[in-house]
C-alpha positions as CSV (number, residue, x, y, z in Angstrom):
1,X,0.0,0.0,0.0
2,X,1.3,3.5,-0.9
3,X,0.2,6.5,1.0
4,X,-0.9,9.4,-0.8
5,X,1.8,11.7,0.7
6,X,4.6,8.8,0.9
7,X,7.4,9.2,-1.5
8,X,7.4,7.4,-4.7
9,X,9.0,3.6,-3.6
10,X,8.0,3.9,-0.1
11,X,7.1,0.6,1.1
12,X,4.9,0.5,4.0
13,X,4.0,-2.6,6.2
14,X,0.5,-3.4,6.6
15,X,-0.3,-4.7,9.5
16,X,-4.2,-5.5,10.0
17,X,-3.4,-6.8,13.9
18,X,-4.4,-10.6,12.6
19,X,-6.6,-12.8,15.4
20,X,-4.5,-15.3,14.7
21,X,-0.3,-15.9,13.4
22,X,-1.8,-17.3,10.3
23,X,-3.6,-14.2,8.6
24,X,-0.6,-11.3,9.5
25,X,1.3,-10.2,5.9
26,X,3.7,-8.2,5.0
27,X,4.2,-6.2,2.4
28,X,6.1,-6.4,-1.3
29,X,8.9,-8.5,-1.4
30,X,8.5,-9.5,2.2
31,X,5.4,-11.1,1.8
32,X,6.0,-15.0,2.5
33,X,4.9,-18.7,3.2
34,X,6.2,-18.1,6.8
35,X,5.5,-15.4,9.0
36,X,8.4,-12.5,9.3
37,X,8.3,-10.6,12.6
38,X,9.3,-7.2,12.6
39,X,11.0,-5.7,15.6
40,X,8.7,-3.1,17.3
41,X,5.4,-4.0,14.9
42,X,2.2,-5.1,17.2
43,X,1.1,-8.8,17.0
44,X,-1.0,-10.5,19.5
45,X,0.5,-11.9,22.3
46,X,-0.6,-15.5,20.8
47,X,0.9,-14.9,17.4
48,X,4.5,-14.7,19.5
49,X,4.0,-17.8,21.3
50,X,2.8,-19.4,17.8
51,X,6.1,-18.2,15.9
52,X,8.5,-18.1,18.8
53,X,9.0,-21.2,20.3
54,X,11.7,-20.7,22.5
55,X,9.7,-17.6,23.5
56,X,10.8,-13.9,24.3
57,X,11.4,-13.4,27.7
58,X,9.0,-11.1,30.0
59,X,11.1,-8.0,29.2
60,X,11.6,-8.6,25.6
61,X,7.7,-8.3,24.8
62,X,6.0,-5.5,25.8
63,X,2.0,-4.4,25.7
64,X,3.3,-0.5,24.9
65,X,6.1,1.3,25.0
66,X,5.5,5.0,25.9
67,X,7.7,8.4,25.2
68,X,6.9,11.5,26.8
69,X,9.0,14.3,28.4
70,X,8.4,13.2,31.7
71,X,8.6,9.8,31.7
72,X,10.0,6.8,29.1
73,X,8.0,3.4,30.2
74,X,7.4,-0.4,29.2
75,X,4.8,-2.4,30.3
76,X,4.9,-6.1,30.4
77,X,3.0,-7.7,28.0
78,X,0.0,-9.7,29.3
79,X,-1.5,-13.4,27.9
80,X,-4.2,-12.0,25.1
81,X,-3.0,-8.5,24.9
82,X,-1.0,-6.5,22.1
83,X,2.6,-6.8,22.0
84,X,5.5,-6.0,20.7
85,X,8.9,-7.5,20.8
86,X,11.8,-5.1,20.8
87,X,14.9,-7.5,21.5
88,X,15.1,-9.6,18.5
89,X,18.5,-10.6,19.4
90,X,18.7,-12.2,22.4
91,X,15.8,-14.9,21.3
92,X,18.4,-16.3,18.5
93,X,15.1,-16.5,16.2
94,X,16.1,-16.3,12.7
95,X,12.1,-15.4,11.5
96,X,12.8,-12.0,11.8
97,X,13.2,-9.2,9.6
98,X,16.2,-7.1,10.6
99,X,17.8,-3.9,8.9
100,X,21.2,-3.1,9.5
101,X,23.0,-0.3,11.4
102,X,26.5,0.0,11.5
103,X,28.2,2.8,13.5
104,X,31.5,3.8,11.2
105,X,32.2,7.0,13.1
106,X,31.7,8.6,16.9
107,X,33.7,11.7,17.9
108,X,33.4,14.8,20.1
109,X,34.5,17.9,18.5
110,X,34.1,21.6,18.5
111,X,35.2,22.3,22.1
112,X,35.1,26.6,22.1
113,X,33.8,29.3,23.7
114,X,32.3,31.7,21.7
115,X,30.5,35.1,22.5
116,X,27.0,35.9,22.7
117,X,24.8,38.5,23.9
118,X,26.1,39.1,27.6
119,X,28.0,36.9,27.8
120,X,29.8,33.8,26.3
121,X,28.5,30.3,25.4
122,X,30.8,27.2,26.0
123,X,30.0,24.0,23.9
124,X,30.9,20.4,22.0
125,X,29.5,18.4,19.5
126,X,29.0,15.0,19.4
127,X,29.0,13.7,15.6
128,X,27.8,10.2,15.2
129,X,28.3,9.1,11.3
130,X,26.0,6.3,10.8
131,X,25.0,4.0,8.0
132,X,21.6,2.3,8.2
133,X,20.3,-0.2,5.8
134,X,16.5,-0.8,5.7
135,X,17.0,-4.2,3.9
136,X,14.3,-5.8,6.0
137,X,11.4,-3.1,6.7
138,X,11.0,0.4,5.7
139,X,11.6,2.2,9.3
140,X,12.2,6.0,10.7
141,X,15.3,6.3,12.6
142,X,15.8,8.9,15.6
143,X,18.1,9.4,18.9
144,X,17.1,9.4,22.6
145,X,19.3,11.1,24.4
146,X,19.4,10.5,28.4
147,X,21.8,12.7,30.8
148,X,23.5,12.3,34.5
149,X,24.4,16.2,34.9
150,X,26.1,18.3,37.6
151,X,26.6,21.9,36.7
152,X,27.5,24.3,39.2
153,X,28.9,27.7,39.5
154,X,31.1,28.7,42.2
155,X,31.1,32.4,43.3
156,X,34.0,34.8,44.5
157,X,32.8,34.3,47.8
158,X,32.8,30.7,48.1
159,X,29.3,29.7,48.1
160,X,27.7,27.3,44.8
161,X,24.8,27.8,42.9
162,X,23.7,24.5,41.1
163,X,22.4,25.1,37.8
164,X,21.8,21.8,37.0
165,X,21.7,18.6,39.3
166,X,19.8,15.2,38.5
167,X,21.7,13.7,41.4
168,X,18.4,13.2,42.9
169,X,16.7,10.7,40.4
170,X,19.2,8.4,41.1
171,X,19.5,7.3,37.8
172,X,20.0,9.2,33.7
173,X,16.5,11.7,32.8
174,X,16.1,12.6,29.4
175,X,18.3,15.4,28.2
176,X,16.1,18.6,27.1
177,X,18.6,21.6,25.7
178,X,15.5,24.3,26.8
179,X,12.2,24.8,27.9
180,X,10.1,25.2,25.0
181,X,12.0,21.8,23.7
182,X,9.6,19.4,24.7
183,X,10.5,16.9,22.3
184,X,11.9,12.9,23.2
185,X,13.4,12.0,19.3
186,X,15.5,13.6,17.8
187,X,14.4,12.3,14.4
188,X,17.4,10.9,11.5
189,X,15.7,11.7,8.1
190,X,12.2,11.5,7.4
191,X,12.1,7.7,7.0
192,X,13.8,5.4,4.6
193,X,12.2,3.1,2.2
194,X,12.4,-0.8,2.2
195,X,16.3,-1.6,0.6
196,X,17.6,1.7,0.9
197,X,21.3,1.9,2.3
198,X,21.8,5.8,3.5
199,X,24.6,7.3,5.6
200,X,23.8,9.8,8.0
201,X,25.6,12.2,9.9
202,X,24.3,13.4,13.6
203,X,25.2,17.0,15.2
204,X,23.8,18.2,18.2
205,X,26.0,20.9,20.0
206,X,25.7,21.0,24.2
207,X,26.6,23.7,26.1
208,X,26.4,26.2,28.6
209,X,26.0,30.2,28.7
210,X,28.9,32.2,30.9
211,X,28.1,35.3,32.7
212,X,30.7,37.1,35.0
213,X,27.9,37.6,37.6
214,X,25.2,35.4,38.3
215,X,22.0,36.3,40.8
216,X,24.4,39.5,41.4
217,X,27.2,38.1,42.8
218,X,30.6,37.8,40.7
219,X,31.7,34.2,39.1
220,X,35.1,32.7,39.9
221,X,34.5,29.9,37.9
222,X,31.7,27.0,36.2
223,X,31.8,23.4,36.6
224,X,30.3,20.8,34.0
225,X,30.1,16.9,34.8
226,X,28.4,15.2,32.5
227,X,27.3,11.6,30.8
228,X,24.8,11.7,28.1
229,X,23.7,8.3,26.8
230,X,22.6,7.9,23.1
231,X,20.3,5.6,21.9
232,X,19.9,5.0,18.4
233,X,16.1,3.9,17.5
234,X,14.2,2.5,15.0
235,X,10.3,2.2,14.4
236,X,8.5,0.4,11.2
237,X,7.1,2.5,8.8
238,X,3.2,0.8,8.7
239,X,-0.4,2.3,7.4
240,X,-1.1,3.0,10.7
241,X,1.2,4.5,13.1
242,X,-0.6,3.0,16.4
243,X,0.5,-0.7,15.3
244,X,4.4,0.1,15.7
245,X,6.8,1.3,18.5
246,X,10.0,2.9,18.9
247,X,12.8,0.2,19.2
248,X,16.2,0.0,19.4
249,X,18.5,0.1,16.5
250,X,21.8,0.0,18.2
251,X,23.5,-0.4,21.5
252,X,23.9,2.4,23.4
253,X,26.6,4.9,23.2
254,X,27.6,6.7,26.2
255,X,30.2,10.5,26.0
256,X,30.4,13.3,28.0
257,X,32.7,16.0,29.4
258,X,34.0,17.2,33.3
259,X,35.1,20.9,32.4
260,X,35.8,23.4,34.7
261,X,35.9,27.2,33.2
262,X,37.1,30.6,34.8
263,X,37.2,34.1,34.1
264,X,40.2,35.7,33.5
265,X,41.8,38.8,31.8
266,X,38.4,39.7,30.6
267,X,37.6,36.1,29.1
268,X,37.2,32.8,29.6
269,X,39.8,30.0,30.2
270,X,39.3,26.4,30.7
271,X,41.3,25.1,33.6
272,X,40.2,21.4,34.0
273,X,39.0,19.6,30.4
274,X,38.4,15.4,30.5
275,X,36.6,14.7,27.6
276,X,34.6,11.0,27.7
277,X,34.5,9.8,24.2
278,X,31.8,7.8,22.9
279,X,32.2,4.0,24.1
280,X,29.0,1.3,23.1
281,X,27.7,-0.5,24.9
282,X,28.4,-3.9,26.0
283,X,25.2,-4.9,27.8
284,X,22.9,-5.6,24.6
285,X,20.3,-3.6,23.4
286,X,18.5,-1.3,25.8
287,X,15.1,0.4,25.8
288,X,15.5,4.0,27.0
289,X,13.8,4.2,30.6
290,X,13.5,7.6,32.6
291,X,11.8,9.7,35.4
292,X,11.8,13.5,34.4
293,X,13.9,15.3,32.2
294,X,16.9,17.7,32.8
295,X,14.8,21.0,33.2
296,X,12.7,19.3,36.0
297,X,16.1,19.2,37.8
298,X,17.5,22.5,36.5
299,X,18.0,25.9,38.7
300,X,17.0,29.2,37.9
301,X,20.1,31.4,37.9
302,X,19.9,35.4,36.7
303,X,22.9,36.1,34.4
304,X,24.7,39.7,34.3
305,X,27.6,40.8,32.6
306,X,28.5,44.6,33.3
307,X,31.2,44.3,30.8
308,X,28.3,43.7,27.7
């Protein structure tokens, strides 16, 4: 099936959510005599327990998978519901349809500090060259990106203001760069059609603004400590959105920075720079899971600069 407003090629799974594992089909070239699953595309419960003998574990099949600013969720799937399967590895089945990601490039660059309106702005960009190859299933492809952040500024006379601390969740939130940025994806493309091999490359600068003063008391110096944790996701393209999820496309890769930054001589130096470059994952694939997002646990700080 073609949607009006799909691009000329685009093949989309249809997915009808079949009663039993007998009457789901696929699509053009993938239809077949025997059944091929698709990671993240909704099947009854039964259909998996039909197909999968070994059977996915409790974790592996899910009823839903949800993906909101506040919160990233799975719930277990339940005898006679909906599910999904997301882990398509670890069950060793070879009826699954699989594309192909490959991860030819990961680097932090662009450390600077650059002026802007009262003030100055210290970043880095992560750049993630990717290749993905939607030889089973036409798919989107999009980043979550999760965060453990300290960021704290200590004033001439001693005392710290925290501008950012999710110390308190006990575990990584989503990472939000502002707060009229509400959104969980980061999306690669605008989704690739069924035997398409595409590279992409990813660029998202982080950062933080600079101010000599801050809530009117002068800066001797800001302190960044930071892990962010990419995951790299895929979802099948189908005729109705509601019958896929978001599932991961890659293990995830973990970078950060511990930079420490003081004024001096009218600018900015950087007295303390470790740079974590990006390392995968060796625990498997991972569904993104969070409480809150990093402006839930972020300070609000007043920024002056009587020099601008």
């Amino acid at each position: 099936m073609r949607l009006p407003y799909a691009p000329n090629g685009l093949r989309l799974v249809e997915n009808s959510r079949p009663e039993t594992s007998s009457s789901a089909a696929l699509s053009g070239d993938q239809a077949d005599a025997k059944l091929k699953f698709l990671p993240g595309m909704a099947l009854p419960a039964a259909v998996w327990s039909d197909y999968w003998p070994i059977g996915p574990t409790r974790d592996e099949l899910v009823s839903c998978y949800t993906l909101t600013s506040s919160s990233g969720q799975a719930q277990p799937a339940i005898e006679g519901d909906i599910a999904y399967a997301w882990d398509t590895q670890s069950g060793g089945n070879q009826s699954f349809s699989e594309n192909e990601f490959t991860l030819r490039q990961a680097t932090l660059k662009d450390l600077t500090i650059e002026p802007i309106a009262g003030g100055h702005f210290i970043s880095i960009t992560p750049s993630f060259t990717i290749g993905y190859n939607s030889c089973g299933f036409a798919a989107e492809l999009a980043e979550v990106r999760l965060v453990e952040s300290k960021r704290t500024i200590l004033l001439d006379d001693g005392s710290l203001l925290d501008l950012l601390d999710t110390d308190p969740a006990e575990a990584p939130v989503l990472y939000l760069c502002n707060e009229q940025d509400a959104s969980v994806l980061s999306r690669l493309g605008r989704g690739q059609s069924l035997g398409i091999e595409q590279d992409y490359c990813y660029e998202d600068r982080v950062g933080q603004a600079l101010a000599k003063r801050a809530n009117g008391e002068v800066v001797a110096s800001y302190t960044l400590l930071e892990r962010y944790t990419s995951f790299f996701m895929q979802r099948p393209l189908t005729t109705n959105g509601s019958d896929s999820i978001w599932v991961p496309a890659y293990f995830p890769i973990s970078w950060g920075w511990s930079i420490r930054v003081e004024p001096e001589a009218g600018d900015w130096v950087i007295t303390r720079r470790k740079l974590i470059m990006p390392v995968v994952g060796h625990e498997g694939l991972q569904l993104p899971r969070w409480q809150g997002n990093s402006i839930d646990y972020s300070a609000s700080v007043e920024y002056t600069d009587s020099e601008l």
